[in-house]
C-alpha positions as CSV (number, residue, x, y, z in Angstrom):
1,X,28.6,-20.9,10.1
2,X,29.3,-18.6,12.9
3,X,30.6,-16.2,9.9
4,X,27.0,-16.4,8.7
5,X,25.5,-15.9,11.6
6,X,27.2,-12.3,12.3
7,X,26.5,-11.0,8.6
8,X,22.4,-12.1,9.7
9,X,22.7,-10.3,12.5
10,X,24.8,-7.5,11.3
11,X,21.7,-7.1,8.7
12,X,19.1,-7.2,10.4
13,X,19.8,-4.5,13.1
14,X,21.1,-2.4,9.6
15,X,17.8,-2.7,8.4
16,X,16.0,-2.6,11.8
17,X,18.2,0.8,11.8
18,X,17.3,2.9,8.7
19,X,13.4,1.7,8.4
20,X,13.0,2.9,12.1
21,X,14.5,6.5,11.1
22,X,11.9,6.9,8.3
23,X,8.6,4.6,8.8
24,X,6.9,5.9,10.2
25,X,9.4,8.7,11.7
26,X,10.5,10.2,8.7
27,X,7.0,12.3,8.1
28,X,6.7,12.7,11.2
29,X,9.6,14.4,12.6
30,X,8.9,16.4,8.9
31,X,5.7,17.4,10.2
32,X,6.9,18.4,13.5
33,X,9.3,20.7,11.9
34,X,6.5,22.6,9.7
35,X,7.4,20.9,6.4
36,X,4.3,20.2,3.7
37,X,3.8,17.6,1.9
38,X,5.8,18.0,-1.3
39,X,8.9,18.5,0.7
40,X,8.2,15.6,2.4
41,X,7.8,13.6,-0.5
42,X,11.0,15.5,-1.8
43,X,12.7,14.4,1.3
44,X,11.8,10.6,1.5
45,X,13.3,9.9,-2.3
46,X,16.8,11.5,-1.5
47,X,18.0,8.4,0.0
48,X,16.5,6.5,-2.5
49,X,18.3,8.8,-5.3
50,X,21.6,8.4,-3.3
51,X,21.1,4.5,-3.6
52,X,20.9,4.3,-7.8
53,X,24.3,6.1,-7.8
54,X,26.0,4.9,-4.5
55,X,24.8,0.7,-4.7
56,X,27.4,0.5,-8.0
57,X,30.3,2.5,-6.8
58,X,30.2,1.0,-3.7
59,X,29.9,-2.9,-4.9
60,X,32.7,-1.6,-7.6
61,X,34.8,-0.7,-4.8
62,X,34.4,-3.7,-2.6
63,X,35.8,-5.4,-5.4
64,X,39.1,-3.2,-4.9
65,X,39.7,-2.8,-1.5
66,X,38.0,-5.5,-0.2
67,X,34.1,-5.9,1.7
68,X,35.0,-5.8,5.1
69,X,36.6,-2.0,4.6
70,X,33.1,-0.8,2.8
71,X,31.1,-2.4,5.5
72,X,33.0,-0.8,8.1
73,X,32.0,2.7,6.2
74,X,28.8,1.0,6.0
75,X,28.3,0.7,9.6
76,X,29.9,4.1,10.4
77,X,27.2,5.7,8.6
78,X,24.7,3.7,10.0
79,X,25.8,5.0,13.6
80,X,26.3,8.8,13.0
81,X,23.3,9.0,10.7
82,X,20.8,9.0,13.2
83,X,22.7,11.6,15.3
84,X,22.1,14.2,12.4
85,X,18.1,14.7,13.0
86,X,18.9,16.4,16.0
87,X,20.7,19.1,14.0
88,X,18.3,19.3,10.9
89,X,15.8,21.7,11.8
90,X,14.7,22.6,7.9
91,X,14.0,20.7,4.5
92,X,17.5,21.2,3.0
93,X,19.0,19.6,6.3
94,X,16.7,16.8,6.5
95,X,17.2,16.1,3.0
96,X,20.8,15.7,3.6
97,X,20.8,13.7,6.4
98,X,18.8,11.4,4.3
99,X,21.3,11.0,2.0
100,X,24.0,11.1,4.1
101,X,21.4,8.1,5.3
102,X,21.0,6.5,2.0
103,X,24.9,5.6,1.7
104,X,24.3,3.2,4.6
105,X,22.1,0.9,3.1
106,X,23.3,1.4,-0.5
107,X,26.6,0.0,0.5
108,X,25.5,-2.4,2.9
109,X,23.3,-4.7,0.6
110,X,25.2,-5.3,-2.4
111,X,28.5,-5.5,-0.8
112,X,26.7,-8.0,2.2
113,X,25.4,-9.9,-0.6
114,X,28.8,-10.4,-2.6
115,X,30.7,-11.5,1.6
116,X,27.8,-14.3,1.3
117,X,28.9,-15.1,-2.2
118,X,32.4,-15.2,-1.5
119,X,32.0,-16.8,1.6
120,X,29.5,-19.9,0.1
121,X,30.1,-20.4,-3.2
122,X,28.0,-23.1,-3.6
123,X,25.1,-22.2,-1.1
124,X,25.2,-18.3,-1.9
125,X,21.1,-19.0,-3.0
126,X,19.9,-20.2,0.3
127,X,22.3,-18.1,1.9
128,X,21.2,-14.6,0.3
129,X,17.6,-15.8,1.1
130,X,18.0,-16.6,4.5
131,X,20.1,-13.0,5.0
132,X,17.5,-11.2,2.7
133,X,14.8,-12.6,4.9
134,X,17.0,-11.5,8.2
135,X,16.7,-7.6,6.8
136,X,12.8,-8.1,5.9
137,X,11.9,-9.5,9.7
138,X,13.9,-5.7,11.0
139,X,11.9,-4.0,7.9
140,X,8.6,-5.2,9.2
141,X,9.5,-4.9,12.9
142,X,10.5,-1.3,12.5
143,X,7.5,1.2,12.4
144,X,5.7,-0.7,14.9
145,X,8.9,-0.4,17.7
146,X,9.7,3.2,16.5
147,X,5.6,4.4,16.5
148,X,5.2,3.4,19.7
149,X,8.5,5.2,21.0
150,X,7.7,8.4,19.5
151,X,3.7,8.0,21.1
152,X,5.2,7.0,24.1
153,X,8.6,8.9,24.5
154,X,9.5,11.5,21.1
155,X,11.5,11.3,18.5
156,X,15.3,11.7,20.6
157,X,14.7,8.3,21.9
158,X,14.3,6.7,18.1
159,X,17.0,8.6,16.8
160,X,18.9,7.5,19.9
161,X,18.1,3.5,19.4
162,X,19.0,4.0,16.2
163,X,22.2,4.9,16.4
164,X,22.7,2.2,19.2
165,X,21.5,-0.3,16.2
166,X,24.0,1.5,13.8
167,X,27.2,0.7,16.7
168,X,26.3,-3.0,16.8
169,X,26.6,-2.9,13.1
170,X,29.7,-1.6,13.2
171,X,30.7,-3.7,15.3
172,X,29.7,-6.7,14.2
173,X,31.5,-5.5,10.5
174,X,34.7,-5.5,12.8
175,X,34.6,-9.1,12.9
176,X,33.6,-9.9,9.7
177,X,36.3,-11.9,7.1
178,X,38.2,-9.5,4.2
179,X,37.0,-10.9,1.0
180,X,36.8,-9.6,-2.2
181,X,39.8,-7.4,-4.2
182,X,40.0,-9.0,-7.6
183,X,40.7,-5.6,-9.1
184,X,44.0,-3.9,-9.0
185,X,42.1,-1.0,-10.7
186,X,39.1,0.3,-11.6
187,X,37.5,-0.9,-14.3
188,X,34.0,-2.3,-15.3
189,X,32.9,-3.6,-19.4
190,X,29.1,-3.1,-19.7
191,X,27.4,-6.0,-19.8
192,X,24.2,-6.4,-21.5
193,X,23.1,-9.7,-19.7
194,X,23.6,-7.9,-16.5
195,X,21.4,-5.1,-17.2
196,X,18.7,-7.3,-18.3
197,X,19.0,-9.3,-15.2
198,X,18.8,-5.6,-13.4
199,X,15.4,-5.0,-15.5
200,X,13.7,-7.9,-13.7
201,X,14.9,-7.0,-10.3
202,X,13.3,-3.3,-11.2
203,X,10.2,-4.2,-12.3
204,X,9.8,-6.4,-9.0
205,X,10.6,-3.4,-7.4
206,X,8.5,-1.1,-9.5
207,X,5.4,-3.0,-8.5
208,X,6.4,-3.6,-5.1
209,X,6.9,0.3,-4.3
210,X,3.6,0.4,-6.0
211,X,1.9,-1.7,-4.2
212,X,3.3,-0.3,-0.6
213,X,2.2,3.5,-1.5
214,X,-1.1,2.8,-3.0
215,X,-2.9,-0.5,-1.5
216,X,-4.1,1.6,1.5
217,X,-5.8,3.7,-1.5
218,X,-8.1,1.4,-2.7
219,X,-11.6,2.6,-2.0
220,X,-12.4,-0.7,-0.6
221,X,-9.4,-0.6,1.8
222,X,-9.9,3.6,2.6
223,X,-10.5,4.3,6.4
224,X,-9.2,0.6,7.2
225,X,-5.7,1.5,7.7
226,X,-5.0,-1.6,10.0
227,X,-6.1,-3.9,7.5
228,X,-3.8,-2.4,4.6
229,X,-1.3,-2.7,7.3
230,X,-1.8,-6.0,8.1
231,X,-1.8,-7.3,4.0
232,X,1.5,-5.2,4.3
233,X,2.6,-7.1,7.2
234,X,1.7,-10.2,5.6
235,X,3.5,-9.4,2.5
236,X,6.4,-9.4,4.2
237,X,6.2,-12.2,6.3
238,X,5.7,-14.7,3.4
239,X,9.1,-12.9,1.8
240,X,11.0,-13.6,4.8
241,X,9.7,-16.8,5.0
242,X,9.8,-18.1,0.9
243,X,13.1,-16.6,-0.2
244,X,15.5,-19.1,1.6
245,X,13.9,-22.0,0.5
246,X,13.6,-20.7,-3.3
247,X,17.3,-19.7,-3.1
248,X,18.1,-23.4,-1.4
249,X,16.1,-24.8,-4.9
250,X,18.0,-22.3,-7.1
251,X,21.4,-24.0,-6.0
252,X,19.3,-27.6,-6.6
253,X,17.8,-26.8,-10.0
254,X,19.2,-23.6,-11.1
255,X,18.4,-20.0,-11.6
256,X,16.6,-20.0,-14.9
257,X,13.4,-22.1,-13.7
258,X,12.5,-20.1,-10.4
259,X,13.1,-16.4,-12.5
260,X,10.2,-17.7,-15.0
261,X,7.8,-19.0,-12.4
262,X,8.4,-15.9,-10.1
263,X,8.5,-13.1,-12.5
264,X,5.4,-14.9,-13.9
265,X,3.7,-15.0,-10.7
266,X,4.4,-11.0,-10.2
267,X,3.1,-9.6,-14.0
268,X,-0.1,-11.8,-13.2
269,X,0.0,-10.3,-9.7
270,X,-0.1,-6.6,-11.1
271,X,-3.3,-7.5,-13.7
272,X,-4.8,-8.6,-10.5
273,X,-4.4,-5.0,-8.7
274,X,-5.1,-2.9,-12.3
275,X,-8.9,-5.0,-12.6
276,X,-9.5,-5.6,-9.3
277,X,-12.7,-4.9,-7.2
278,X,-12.6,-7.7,-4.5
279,X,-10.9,-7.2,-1.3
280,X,-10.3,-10.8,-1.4
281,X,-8.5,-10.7,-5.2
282,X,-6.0,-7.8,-3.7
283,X,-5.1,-10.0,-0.7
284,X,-4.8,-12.7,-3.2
285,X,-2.9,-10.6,-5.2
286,X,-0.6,-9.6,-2.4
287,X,0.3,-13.2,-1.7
288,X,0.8,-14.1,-5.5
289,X,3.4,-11.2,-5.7
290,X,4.9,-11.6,-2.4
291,X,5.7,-15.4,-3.7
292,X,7.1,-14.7,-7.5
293,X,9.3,-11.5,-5.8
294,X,10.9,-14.1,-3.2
295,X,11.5,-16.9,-6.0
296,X,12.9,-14.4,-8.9
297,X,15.0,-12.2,-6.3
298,X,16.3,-15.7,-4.7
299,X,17.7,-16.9,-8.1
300,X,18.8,-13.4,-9.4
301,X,21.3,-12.1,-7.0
302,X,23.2,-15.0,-7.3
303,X,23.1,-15.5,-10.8
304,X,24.4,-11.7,-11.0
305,X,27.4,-13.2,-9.4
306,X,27.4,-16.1,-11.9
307,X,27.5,-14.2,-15.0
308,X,30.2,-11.5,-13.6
309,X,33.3,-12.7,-11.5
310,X,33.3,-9.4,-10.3
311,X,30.2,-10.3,-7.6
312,X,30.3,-6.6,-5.7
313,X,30.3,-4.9,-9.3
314,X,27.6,-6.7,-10.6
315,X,25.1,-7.0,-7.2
316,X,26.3,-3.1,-6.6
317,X,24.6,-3.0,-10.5
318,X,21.8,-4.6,-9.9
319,X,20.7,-2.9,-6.7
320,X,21.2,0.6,-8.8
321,X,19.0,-0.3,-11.6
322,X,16.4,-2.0,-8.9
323,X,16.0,1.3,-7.3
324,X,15.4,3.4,-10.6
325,X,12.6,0.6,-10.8
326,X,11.4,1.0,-7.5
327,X,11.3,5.1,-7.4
328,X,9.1,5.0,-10.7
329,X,6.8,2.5,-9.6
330,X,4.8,4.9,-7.6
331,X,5.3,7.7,-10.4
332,X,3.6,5.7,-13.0
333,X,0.8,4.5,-10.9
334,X,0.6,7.7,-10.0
335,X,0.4,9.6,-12.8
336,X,-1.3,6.5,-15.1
337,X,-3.7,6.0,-12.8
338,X,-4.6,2.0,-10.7
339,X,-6.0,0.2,-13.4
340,X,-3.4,1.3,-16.4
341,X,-0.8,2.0,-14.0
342,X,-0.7,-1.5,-12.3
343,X,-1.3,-2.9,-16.0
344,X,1.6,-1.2,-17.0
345,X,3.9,-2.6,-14.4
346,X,2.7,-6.0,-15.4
347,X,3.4,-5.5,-19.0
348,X,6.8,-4.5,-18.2
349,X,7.4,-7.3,-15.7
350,X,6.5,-9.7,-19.1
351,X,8.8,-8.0,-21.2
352,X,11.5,-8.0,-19.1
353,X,11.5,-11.4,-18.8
354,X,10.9,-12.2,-22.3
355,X,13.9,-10.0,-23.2
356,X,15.8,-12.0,-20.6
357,X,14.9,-15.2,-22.1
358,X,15.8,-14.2,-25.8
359,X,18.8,-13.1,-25.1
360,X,19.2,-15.9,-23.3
361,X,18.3,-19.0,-26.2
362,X,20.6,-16.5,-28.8
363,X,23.5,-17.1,-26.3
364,X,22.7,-21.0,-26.3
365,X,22.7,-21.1,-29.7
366,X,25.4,-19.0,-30.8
């Protein structure tokens, strides 16, 4: 277990890490530096756009060369990253940095996720919760510790931390076991079941994105920032808290049954936002998504590594297609507007899953 232990540790000060650098610095530091708002918004997805490409490669070449050498680059990154704001001093420069910043994570979670795998074959589902939930308590920690340094001190002492966070990763990758390098080359078949298992993952991550940039929107909610924050907060918590337990009964009672109930529980989540005018039905809302995303994520991760025995390939695939999902979430709500926008991400959430589950009863039956 003491294996375990580091990996939790390593992820949450990974986490802890990157979401200090951008919430609520990111913009900030922006601002400082004279930037407008459509560079900013410009800046913020370049990490995200270095994740859809970088989470496959890097999950592809963990299967290669092994984890612990990609989460030794992880953790590199995660160190020096930090150091780079105090050289970016325009939009171009912060954008890179960003990306530079995006490798971090998009190497760090798939390839994390597959050590667990290899590691605990037959616990991987509790496992990946309880490390999922280990990253969510450093994501929800993170803006209020870094806020209150840069009201308190500036931005050098964030960046600063951060990179101090980054070196205990690093560190802590050091010790980790070598698993992995069932390839001899490279080489990946598409797989169809795999991408459909990535669609679910993105529309959880479509309406979660959503939900994060446009609850503090609602008119009811305008002006009340503390209280969007704290349904945020909440959110969260009942993430980190859920997803170990619905990974422990994924390895009791398999994956299928907790992917229905969850993804379920998210599309009726999302027709809850689109028609809502109650205060109390988005906070209800937000709980009834916050507890389907825990139990479908909990069961799909390590059903990724069920239906592929390459586990980095297939979790590096999944975490690429979750992103697309997650940086069009906001785009569509966006552009669609709340009511056919979270309705949208609803529908699709449905149709995932029944595309999931046909596919599914024609493999049974074939």
């Amino acid at each position: 277990m003491k294996k375990l232990y580091l990996i939790l540790a390593a992820g949450f000060f990974a986490i802890l890490s990157s979401t200090m650098s951008k919430s609520p610095t990111l913009p900030l530091y922006a601002q400082s530096l004279g930037l407008g708002k459509g560079e900013i918004g410009l800046i913020a997805s370049a990490s995200t756009i270095t994740g859809i490409f970088v989470n496959f490669a890097s999950g592809l070449l963990s299967d290669i060369y092994g984890r612990k050498k990609l989460l030794n680059i992880s953790g590199f990154v995660f160190l020096s990253a930090p150091l780079l704001y105090f050289l970016a001093d325009d939009a171009l420069s912060l954008a890179l940095v960003r990306a530079y910043y995006g490798i971090a994570t998009a190497i760090f979670v798939p390839v994390s996720l597959a050590l667990i795998s290899d590691l605990y074959p037959e616990r991987k589902g509790a496992f990946m919760g309880i490390l999922s939930s280990s990253t969510l308590i450093g994501r929800a920690l993170a803006p209020l510790l870094a806020g209150t340094l840069i009201y308190f001190a500036g931005f050098w002492i964030v960046f600063l931390l951060c990179s101090f966070f980054g070196f205990l990763v690093f560190a802590l990758t050091l010790t980790f076991p070598d698993t992995g390098k069932e390839l001899k080359k490279f080489e990946f078949s598409f797989s169809f079941d795999l991408l459909l298992l990535g669609l679910l993952d993105a529309s959880v991550y479509m309406a979660y994105q959503s939900i994060e940039t446009f609850l503090p929107l609602f008119y009811f909610l305008e002006n009340k920032a503390w209280l969007s924050g704290l349904i945020l907060t909440i959110e969260i918590s009942i993430m980190a808290i859920v997803k170990p337990y619905a990974g422990y009964l994924s390895d009791k009672i398999g994956r299928i049954k907790p992917i229905i109930f969850g993804m379920g529980l998210v599309s009726f989540a999302m027709f809850i936002f689109a028609f809502s005018k109650s205060l109390y039905l988005v906070i209800f809302g937000a709980v009834l998504f916050s507890l389907g995303a825990s139990i479908s994520e909990a069961s799909t991760k390590p059903l990724a590594t069920e239906i592929s025995k390459l586990k980095g390939t297939a979790l590096g695939f999944l975490e690429s297609i979750k992103d697309i999902g997650q940086a069009l979430g906001p785009i569509i709500v966006g552009f669609l507007g709340f009511k056919l926008g979270f309705a949208f991400v609803g529908t699709f959430a449905i149709f995932a899953l029944g595309v999931f589950l046909l596919k599914l009863k024609s493999r049974r039956e074939a």
